[in-house]
C-alpha positions in Angstrom: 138.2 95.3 94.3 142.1 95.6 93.8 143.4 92.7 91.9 145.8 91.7 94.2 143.2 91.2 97.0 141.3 88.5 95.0 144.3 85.9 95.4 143.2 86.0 99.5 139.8 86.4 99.2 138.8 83.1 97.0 141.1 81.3 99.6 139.3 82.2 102.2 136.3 80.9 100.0 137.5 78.2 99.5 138.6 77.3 102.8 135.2 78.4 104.4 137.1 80.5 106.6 135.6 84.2 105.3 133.9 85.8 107.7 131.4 88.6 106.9 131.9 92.1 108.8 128.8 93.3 110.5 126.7 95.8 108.7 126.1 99.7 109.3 122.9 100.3 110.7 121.5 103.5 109.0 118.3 105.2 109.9 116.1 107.1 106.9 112.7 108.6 107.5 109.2 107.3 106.9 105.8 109.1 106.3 104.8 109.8 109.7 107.5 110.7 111.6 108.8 107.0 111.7 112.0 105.7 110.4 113.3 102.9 108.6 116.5 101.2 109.7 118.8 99.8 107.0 121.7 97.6 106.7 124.5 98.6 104.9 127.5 96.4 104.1 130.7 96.4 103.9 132.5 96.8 100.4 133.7 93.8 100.5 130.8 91.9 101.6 128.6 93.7 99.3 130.8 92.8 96.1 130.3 89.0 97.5 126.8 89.5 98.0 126.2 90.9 94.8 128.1 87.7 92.8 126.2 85.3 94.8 122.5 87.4 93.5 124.1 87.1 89.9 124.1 83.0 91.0 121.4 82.6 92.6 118.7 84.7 90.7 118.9 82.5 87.4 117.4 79.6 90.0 115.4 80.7 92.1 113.6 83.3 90.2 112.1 81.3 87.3 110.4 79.2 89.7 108.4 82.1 91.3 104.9 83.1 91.1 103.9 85.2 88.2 102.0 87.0 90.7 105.6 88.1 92.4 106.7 91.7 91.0 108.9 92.6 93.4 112.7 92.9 93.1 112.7 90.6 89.7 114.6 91.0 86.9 112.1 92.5 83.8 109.1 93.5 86.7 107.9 96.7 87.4 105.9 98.2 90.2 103.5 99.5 87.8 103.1 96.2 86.2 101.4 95.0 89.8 99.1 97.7 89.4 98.1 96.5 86.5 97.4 93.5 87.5 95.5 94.8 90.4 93.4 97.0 88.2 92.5 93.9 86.2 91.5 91.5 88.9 88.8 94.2 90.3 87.8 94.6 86.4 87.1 91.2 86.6 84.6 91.5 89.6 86.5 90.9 92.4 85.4 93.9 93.7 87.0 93.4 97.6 90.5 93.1 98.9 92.3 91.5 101.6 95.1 93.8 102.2 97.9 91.9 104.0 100.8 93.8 105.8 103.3 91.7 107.3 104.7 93.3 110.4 108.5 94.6 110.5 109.0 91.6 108.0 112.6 91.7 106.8 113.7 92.3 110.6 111.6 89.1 111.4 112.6 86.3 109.0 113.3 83.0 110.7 117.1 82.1 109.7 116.5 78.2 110.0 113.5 78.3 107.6 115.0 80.6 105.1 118.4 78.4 105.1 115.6 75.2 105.0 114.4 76.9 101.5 117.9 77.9 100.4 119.2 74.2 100.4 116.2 72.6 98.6 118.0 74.2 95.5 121.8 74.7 97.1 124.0 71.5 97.1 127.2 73.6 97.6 128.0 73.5 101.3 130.0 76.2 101.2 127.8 78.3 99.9 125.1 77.9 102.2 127.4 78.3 104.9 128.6 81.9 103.5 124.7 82.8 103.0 124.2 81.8 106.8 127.2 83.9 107.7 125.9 87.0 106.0 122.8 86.4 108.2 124.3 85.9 111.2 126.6 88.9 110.4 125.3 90.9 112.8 124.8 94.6 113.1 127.2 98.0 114.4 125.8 101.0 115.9 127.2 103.4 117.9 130.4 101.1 118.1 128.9 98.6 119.5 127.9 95.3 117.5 124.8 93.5 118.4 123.9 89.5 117.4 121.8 89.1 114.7 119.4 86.2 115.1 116.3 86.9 113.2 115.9 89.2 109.7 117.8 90.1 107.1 118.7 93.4 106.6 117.5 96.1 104.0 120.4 97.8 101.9 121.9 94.5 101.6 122.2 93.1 97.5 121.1 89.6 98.7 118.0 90.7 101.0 115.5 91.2 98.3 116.1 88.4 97.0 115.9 86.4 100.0 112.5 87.8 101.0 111.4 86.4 98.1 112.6 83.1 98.7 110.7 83.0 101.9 107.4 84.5 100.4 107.5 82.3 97.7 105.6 79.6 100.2 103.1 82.0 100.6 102.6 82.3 96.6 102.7 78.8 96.0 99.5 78.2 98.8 97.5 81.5 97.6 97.9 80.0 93.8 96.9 76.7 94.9 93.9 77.8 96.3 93.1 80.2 93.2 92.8 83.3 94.3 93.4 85.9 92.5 96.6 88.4 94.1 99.4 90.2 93.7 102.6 91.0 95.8 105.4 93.3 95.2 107.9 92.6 98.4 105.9 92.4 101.3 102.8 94.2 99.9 100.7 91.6 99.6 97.1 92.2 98.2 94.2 89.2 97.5 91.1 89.8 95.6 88.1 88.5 95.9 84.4 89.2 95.6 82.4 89.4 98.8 83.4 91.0 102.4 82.3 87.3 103.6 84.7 85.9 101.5 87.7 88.2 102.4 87.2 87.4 106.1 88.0 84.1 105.7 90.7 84.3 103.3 92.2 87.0 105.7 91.7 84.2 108.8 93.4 81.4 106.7 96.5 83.5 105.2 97.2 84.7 108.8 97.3 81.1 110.1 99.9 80.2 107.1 102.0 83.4 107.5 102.0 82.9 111.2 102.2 78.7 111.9 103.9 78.2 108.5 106.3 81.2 107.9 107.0 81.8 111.5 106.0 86.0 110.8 103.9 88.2 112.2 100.4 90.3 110.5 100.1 93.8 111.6 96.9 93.9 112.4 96.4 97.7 112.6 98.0 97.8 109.1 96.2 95.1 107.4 92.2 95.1 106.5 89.2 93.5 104.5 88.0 96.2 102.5 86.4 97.7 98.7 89.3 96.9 96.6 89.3 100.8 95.6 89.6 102.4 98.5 92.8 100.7 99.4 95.9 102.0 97.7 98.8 99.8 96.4 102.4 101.1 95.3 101.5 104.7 95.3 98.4 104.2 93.2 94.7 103.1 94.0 91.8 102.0 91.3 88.5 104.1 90.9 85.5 102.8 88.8 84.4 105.5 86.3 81.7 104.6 83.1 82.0 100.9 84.1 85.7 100.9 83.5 88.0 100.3 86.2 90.6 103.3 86.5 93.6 104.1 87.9 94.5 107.2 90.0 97.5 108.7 92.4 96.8 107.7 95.9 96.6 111.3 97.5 99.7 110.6 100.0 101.9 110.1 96.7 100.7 113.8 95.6 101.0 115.6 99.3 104.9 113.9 99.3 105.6 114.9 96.1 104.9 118.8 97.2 106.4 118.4 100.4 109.9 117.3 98.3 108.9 120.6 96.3 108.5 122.6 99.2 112.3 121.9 100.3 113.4 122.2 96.9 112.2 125.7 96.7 112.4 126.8 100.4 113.9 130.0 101.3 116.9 127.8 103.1 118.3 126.4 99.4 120.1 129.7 98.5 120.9 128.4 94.9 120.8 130.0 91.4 117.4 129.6 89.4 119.1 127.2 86.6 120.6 125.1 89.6 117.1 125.0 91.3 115.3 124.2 88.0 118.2 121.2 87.2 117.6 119.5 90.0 113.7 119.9 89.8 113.9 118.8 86.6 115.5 115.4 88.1 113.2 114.9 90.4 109.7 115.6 88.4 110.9 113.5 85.1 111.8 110.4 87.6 108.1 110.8 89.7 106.3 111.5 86.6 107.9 108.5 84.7 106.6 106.1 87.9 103.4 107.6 88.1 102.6 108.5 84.3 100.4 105.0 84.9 97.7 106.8 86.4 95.0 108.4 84.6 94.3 111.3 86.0 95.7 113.9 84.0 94.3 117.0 86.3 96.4 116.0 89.2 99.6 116.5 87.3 98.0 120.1 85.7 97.6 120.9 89.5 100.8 120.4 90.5 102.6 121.9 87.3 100.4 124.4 88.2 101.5 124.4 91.9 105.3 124.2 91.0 105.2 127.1 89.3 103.1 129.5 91.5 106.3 128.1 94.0 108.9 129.6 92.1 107.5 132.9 91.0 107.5 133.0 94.8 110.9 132.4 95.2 111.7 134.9 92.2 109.7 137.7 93.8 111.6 136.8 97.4 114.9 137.3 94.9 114.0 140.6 94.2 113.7 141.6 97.9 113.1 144.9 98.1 110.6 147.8 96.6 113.2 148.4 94.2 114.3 145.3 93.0 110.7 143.8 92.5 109.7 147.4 90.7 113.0 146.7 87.8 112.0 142.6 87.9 108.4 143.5 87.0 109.6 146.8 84.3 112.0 143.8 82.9 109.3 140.9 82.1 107.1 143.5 80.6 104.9 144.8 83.5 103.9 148.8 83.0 105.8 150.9 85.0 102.9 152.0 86.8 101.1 148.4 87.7 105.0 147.6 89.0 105.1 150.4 91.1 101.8 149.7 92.4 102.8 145.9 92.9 106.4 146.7 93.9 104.8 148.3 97.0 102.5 145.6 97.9 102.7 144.3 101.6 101.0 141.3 100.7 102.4 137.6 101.4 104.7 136.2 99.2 102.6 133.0 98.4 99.7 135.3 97.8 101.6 137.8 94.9 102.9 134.5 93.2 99.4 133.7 92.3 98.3 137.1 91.5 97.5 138.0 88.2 100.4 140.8 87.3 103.2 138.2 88.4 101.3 135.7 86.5 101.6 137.9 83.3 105.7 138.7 84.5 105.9 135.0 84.9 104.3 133.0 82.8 104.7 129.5 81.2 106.4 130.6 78.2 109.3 132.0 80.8 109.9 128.8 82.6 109.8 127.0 79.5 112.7 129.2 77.9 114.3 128.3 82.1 114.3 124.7 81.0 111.7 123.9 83.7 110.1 120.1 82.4 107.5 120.5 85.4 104.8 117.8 85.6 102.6 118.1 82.3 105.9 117.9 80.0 107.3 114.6 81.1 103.5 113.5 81.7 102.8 114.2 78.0 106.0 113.3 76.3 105.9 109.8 78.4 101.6 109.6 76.8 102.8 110.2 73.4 106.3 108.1 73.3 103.3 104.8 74.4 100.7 105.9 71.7 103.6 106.0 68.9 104.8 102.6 70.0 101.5 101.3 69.0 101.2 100.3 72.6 98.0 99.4 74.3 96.6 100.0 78.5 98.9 97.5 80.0 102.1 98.7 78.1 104.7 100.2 80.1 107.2 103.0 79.1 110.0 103.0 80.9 111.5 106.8 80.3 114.9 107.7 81.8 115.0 111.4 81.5 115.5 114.0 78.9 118.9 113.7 76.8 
């Protein structure tokens, strides 16, 4: 913010008078052809909102459940997993999988400003919080009244959902049960079917009479704790031990984000393709190096590279070009010409043998391709020489 603006701003502060512009609704997909709609602030308003999470965190967030993982300073996704993993370890061996229906659209203001001034004695404060709820929302040029939710993109919204979850935390602990919720994921463990029905009938009651929000029914199920995943990830029992593994969506989105990164309509440079591949596999494989299932991340290394000796041999084009691309990776002239004339499908000659042999790891490697397996490994070995043990965490920002 320019300097000179600051003067106004803490006078409108001060004087209660700021009023928050409404926020830019903003539409991203979601698996299944659905879309999210997010809020997006201001400048302005989001610098404000940001100060006031600096403020606010330091009280409200010591006070939360230690079951809570979501959005908190020092908390990781994969730190709910693990935490997951051990309550089935421990024999609860069912799960009441709670989804909470379009919950951050749904939030009650009045009970959320009830929870804010339990801890908030600064009127003005509380009234600036209430504005930035009541703020409303532009689309198309038009604004619309906001009466309910709070919107996603915003600094403070994260933290609010927390605040009005933390209810929720407080009766699930006092009841003992054994849980874990990252945002509105919300997953309870326990060790009979019989017993998740009625823990599912009591936690709807509370979320519904008590938090004024709604359970998607369709979403939310009593089920064998492995069979339902959780943050990308779902638990498999192998040798008595209790396992953790990719949940097979995390995989098929993780190609399809590979597919447009090496589709025939990106007409970049190898090294640029491989640079922002590289991005993108050391930042999935550092969330999902938890899992232990080192095949899946052989496949897809595997699978990323059959992709771009495709796109290499689609480079080449023609009879000719493919003929001197094969004669230059060391491919007899008489096996290229043989292969050079091939009417076969692209996807099929990238897994053939003679391109395998033109192309093989060593080449993409010398690229600067990290794929899957390198990440994957470097991440294993970076835990093992910190003396770490199965719950440690290694947070890995990239190479460099």
């Amino acid at each position: 913010m320019n300097d000179s603006l600051w003067p106004e701003v803490r006078a409108r502060l001060d004087a209660g008078t700021c009023r928050p512009q409404p926020v830019r609704r903003v539409f991203i997909p979601k698996p299944g052809g659905k879309v999210r709609g997010l809020g997006v602030p201001a400048v302005l308003d989001r610098l404000m909102q940001q100060a006031l999470l600096q403020v606010l965190t330091p009280i409200f967030d010591p006070g939360f459940s230690e079951a809570s993982y979501g959005f908190r300073p020092k908390r990781l996704a994969q730190q709910a997993v693990r935490r997951a993993q051990e309550a089935i370890a421990r024999g609860h061996s069912w799960v009441v999988d709670l989804d909470l229906e379009a919950f951050f659209d749904r939030v009650n203001h009045d009970a959320l400003m009830a929870r804010l001034a339990h801890r908030i004695d600064d009127k003005k404060v509380l009234r600036l919080l209430r504005a930035y709820l009541k703020a409303g929302v532009m689309q198309d040029g038009v604004k619309a009244p906001q009466e309910e939710g709070t919107p996603q993109g915003s600094p403070l919204s994260p933290l609010l959902a927390n605040i009005m979850l933390d209810d929720l935390d407080r009766e699930l602990d006092a009841r003992g049960h054994q849980f874990v919720r990252y945002a509105d994921d919300i997953m309870i463990y326990v060790k009979s079917a019989r017993a998740g029905g009625r823990v599912m009938a009591s936690t709807r009651t509370f979320v519904e009479k008590r938090l004024k929000l709604r359970v998607n029914e369709a979403k939310s199920a009593v089920a064998p704790a492995t069979s339902r995943p959780f943050l990308g990830f779902a638990c498999y029992r192998r040798d008595k031990e209790v396992k953790v593994r990719l949940d097979p969506k995390a995989k098929a989105a993780a190609k399809a984000k590979i597919r447009r990164l090496t589709g025939r309509s990106w007409r970049v440079s190898m090294e640029v393709r491989i640079k922002v591949l590289n991005r993108f596999t050391w930042g999935w494989v550092a969330y999902f190096a938890l899992a232990d299932t080192f095949s899946v991340f052989a496949e897809l290394d595997e699978w990323l590279r059959r992709r771009l000796r495709q796109v290499r041999w689609k480079e080449w084009k023609k009879r000719t070009g493919r003929y001197r691309g094969l004669v230059a990776c060391g491919i007899p002239p008489w096996l290229a010409r043989k292969w050079a004339g091939s009417g076969r499908a692209c996807w099929r000659v990238a897994g053939s043998p003679v391109l395998q042999r033109a192309l093989p790891v060593s080449y993409w490697q010398e690229m600067g391709l990290a794929g899957f397996l390198g990440p994957y490994r470097q991440l294993r070995d970076a835990r093992r020489t910190a003396g770490c043990g199965p719950a440690c965490l290694v947070v890995w920002e990239g190479p460099g």
